[in-house]
VEXKOL-101741 format. One line per 3 residues: number of its first residue (from 1); for each residue x, y, z of C-alpha. Coordinates in steps of 0.02 Angstrom, whole numbers, always signed. Last residue first. Layout:
<pts>
NUM = X/Y/Z ~ ...
</pts>
This chain:
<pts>
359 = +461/-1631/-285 ~ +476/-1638/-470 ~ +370/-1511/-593
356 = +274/-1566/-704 ~ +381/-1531/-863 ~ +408/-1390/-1008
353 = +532/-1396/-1108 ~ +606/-1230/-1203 ~ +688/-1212/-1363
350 = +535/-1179/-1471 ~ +500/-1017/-1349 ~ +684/-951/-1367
347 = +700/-838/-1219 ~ +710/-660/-1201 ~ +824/-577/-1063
344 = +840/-382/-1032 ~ +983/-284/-972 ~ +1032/-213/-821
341 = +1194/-174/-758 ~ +1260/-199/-576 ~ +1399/-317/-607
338 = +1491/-251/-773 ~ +1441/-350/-949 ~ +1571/-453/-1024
335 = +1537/-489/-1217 ~ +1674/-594/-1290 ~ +1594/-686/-1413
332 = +1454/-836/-1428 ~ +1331/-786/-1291 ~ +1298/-885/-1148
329 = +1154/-851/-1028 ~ +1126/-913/-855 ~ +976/-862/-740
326 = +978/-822/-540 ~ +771/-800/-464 ~ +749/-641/-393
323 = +538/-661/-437 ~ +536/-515/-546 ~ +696/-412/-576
320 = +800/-568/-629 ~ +959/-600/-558 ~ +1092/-613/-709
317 = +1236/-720/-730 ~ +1330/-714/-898 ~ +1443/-853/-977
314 = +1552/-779/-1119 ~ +1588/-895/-1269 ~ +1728/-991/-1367
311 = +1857/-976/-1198 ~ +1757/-964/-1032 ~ +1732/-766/-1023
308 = +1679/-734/-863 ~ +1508/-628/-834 ~ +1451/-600/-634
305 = +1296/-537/-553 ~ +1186/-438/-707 ~ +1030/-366/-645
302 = +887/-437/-747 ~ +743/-382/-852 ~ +588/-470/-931
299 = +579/-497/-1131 ~ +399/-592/-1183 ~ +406/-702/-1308
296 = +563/-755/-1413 ~ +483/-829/-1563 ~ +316/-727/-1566
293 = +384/-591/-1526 ~ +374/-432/-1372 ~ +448/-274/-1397
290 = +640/-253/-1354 ~ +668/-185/-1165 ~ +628/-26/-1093
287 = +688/+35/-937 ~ +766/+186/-992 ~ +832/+65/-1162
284 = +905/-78/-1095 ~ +998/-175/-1199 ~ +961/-353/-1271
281 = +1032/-533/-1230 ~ +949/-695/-1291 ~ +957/-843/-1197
278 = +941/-1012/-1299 ~ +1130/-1039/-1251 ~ +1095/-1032/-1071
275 = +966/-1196/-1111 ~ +795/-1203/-1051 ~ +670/-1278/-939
272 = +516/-1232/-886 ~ +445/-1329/-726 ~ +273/-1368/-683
269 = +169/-1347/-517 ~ -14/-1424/-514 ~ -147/-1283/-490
266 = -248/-1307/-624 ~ -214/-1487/-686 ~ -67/-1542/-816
263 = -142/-1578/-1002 ~ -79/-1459/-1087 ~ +50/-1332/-1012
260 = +83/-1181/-1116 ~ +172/-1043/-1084 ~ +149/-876/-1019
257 = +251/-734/-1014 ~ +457/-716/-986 ~ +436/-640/-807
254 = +300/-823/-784 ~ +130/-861/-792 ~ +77/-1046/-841
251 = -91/-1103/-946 ~ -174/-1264/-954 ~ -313/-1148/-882
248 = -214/-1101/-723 ~ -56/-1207/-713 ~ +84/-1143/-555
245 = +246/-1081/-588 ~ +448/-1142/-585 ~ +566/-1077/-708
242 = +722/-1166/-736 ~ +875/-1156/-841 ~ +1010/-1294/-879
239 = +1197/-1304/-901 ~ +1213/-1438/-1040 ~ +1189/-1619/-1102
236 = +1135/-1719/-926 ~ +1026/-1551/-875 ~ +921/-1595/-1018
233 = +883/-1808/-963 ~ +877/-1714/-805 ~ +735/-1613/-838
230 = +616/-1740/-947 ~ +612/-1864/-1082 ~ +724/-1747/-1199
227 = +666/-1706/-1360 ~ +797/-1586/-1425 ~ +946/-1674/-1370
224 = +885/-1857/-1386 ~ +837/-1810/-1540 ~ +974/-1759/-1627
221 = +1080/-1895/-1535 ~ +948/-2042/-1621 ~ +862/-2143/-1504
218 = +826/-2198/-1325 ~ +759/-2133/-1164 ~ +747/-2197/-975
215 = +842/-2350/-992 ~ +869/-2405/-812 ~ +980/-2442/-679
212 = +963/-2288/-603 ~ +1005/-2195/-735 ~ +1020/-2237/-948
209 = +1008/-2138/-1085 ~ +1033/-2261/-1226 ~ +1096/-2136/-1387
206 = +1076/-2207/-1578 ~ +1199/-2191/-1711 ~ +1325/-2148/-1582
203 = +1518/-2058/-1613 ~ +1476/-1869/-1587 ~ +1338/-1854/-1491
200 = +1417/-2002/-1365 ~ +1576/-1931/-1349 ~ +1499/-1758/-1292
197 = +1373/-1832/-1192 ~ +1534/-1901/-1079 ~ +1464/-2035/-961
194 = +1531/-2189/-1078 ~ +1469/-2345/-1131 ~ +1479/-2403/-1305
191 = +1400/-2526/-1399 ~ +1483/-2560/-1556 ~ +1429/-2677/-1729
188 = +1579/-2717/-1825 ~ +1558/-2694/-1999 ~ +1745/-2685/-2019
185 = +1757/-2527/-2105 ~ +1640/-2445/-1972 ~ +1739/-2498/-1846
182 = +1905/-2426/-1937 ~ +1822/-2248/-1947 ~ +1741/-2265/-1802
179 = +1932/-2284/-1706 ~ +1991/-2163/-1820 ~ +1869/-2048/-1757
176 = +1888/-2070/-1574 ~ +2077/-2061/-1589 ~ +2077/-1892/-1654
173 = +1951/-1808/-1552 ~ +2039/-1896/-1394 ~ +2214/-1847/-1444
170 = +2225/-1655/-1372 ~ +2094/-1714/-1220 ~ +2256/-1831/-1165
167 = +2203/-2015/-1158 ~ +2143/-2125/-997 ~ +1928/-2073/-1045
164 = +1937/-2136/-1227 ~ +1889/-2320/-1194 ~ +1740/-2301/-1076
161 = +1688/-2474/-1079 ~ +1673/-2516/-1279 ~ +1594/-2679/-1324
158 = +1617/-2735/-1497 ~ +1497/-2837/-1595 ~ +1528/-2979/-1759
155 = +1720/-2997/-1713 ~ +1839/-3025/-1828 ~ +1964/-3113/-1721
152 = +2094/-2967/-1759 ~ +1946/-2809/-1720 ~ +1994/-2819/-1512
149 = +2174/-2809/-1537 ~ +2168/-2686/-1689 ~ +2073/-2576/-1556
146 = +2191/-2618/-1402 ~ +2351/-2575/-1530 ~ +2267/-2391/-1563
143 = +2255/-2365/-1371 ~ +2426/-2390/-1363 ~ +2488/-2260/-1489
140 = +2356/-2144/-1410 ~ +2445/-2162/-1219 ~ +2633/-2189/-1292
137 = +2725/-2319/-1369 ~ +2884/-2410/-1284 ~ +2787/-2473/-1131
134 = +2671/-2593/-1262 ~ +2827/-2672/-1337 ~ +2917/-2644/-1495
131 = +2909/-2783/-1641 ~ +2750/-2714/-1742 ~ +2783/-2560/-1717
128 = +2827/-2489/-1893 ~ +2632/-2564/-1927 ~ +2592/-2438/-1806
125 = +2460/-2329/-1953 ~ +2304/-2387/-1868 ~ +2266/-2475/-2059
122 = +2445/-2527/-2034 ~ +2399/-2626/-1867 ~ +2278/-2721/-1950
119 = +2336/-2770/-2078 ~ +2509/-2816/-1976 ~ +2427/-2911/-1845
116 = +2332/-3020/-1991 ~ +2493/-3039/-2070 ~ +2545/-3103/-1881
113 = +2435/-3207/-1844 ~ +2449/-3312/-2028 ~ +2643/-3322/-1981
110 = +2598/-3407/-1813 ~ +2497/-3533/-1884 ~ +2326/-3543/-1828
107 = +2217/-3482/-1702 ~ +2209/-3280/-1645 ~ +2152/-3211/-1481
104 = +2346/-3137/-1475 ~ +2376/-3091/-1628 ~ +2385/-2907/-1592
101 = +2457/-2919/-1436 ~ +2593/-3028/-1546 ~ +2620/-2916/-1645
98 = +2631/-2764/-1527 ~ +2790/-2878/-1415 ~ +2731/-2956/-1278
95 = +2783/-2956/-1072 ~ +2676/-2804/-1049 ~ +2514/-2886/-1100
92 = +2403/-2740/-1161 ~ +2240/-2697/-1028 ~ +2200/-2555/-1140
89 = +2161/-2480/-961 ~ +1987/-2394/-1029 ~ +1918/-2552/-1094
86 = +1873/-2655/-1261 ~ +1793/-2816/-1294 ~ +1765/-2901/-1449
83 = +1606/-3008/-1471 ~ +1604/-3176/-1566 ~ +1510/-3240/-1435
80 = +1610/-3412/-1421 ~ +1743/-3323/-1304 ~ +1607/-3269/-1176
77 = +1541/-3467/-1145 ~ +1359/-3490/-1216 ~ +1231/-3501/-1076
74 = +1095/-3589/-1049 ~ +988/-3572/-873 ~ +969/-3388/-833
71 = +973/-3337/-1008 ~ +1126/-3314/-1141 ~ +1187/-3348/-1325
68 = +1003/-3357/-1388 ~ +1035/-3337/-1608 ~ +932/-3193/-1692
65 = +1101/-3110/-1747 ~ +1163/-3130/-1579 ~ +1032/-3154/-1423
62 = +1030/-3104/-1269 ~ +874/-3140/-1113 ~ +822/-3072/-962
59 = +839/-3126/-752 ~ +978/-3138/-657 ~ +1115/-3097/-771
56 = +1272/-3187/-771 ~ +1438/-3103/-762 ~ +1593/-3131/-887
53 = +1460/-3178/-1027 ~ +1508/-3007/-1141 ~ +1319/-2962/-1147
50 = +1337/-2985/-935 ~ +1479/-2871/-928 ~ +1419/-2745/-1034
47 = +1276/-2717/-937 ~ +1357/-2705/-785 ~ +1478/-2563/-866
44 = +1301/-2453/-885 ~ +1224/-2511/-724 ~ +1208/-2314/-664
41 = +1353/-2298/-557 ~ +1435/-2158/-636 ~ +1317/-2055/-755
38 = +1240/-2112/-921 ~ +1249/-2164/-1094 ~ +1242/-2343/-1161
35 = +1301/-2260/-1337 ~ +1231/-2381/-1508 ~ +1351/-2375/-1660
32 = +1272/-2487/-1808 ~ +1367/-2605/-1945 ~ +1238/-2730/-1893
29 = +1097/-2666/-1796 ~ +1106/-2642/-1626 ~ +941/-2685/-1503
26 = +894/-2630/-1317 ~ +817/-2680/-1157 ~ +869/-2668/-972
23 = +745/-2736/-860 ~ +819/-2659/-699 ~ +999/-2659/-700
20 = +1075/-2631/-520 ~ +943/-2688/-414 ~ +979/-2700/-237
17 = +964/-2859/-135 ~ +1156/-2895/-97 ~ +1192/-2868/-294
14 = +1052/-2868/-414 ~ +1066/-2873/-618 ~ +900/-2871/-726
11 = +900/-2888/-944 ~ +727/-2864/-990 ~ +780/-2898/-1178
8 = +954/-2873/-1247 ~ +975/-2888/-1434 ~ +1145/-2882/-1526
5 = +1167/-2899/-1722 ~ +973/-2854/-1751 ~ +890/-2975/-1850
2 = +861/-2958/-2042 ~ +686/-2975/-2106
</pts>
């Protein structure tokens, strides 16, 4: 059986008596994409740093295609790791021409560096650069010379610390794919840390939510989307929905019906969550909403408090008739209700998560 490319087990990091990474565990195949995904502060660049070797971990083991490279006693210096590192300042050398950026990390004769500088740099399409310096080029262009950087030494893993977040949103798409692309093509395996979910659904294989120095769920985007671990692992995607009641018969009542709650006790609260984009929207008819489905449940009413249209969509703010409580719908067009209007809310039962509740 093959061995992952990169495996991290119980990996802990503490600074001045506080735990940063907390038993951090987690394996890349070969050729694979993996996101470290989470929010500022969470021990997501830490991690990187120790699999790179430029900090040691305190407790917790890595290993490289099956082979230790690091534990709290042997240690194999970060430039015999074979891994390629990548950040968010490009950190180019000003005082060198693209080339020889390129080459940089590279041994051998100088014209061998630079026809592997050149490959590489005409698979970016900058091959035409190859002479100019880093200040000549712009944002993208540069960003593109810190990829065929990082690939020239052939590296087995790449580690990626936010590396999209200094370029213009009209590149970022762009860049992001031909940098899989060329990943991909290389066989390099890539973790990836970033606190966009938007960058992680769309370049991961598999998705490490991480927070408070933890891993809290891992595995594919799909399903890290639509079976999240609990309420914030939702909230961390999207705008978020919640309905609070109390279990009665592994049962809870709410404007929208009941739902079901197995396994919490009678009386324990629990939280329904759901997405504004799982809200459905439906006239009112002298009071009367849409009859009742399977699917969508029971419809309750709400007064609508504000409606902006935020470009693809239209974001709607009601305050519900029963309870007062303010819910968030999106609806794919420009639909911008007055203040003061009711209309009746149904939600998408098999898009909803139910959770004890917290605090």
């Amino acid at each position: 059986m093959t061995p992952p490319r990169l495996e991290i087990r119980d990996l802990v990091r503490r600074f001045d008596g506080r735990t940063v990474v907390d038993h951090v565990s987690l394996s890349i195949a070969p050729g694979h994409v993996t996101c470290l995904l989470g929010p500022s502060g969470c021990g997501k660049s830490t991690t990187l740093r120790m699999i790179s070797g430029v900090e040691m971990q305190d407790a917790g083991t890595i290993h490289v295609d099956g082979e230790l490279v690091c534990d709290t006693v042997f240690r194999v210096p970060p430039e015999r790791r074979s891994i390629g590192m990548m950040f968010q300042d490009f950190a180019l050398f000003p005082h060198l021409s693209v080339g020889e950026n390129v080459g940089f990390g590279l041994s051998g004769p100088g014209s061998e560096r630079r026809a592997r500088a050149k490959t590489l740099l005409d698979r970016v399409g900058l091959a035409h650069f190859i002479d100019e310096y880093p200040h000549q080029l712009s944002g993208g262009e540069q960003q593109r010379v810190a990829l065929a950087r990082a690939l020239a030494p052939r590296p087995r893993i790449m580690l990626m610390d936010e590396p999209f977040s200094g370029l213009d949103n009209r590149l970022r798409d762009g860049i992001r794919d031909e940098t899989l692309d060329l990943l991909k093509e290389e066989g390099t395996s890539v973790l990836l840390v970033t606190h966009e979910p938007e960058e992680a659904m769309r370049m991961a294989d598999e998705i490490a939510l991480m927070r408070d120095g933890r891993i809290v769920q891992q595995g594919a985007p799909y399903n890290i989307y639509n079976a999240p671990a609990d309420k914030e692992a939702v909230a961390f995607f999207s705008d978020v929905n919640v309905l609070r009641g109390q279990v009665k018969g592994a049962l809870t009542e709410t404007p929208f019906g009941q739902f079901l709650a197995p396994g919490v006790p009678d009386g324990a609260e629990v939280e329904i969550v759901f997405r504004p984009q799982h809200v459905g929207i439906d006239f009112d008819r002298d009071g009367r909403g849409p009859n009742p489905t399977a699917m969508a449940g029971t419809p309750a009413r709400g007064i609508v408090q504000r409606a902006r249209f935020i470009g693809s969509e239209s974001l709607v703010e009601f305050r519900m008739e029963h309870g007062g409580q303010v819910l968030k719908a999106t609806v794919p067009n420009v639909f911008l209700p007055q203040p003061g209007r009711p209309l009746w809310l149904t939600i998408r039962r098999d898009r909803c998560f139910v959770f004890p509740a917290q605090g």
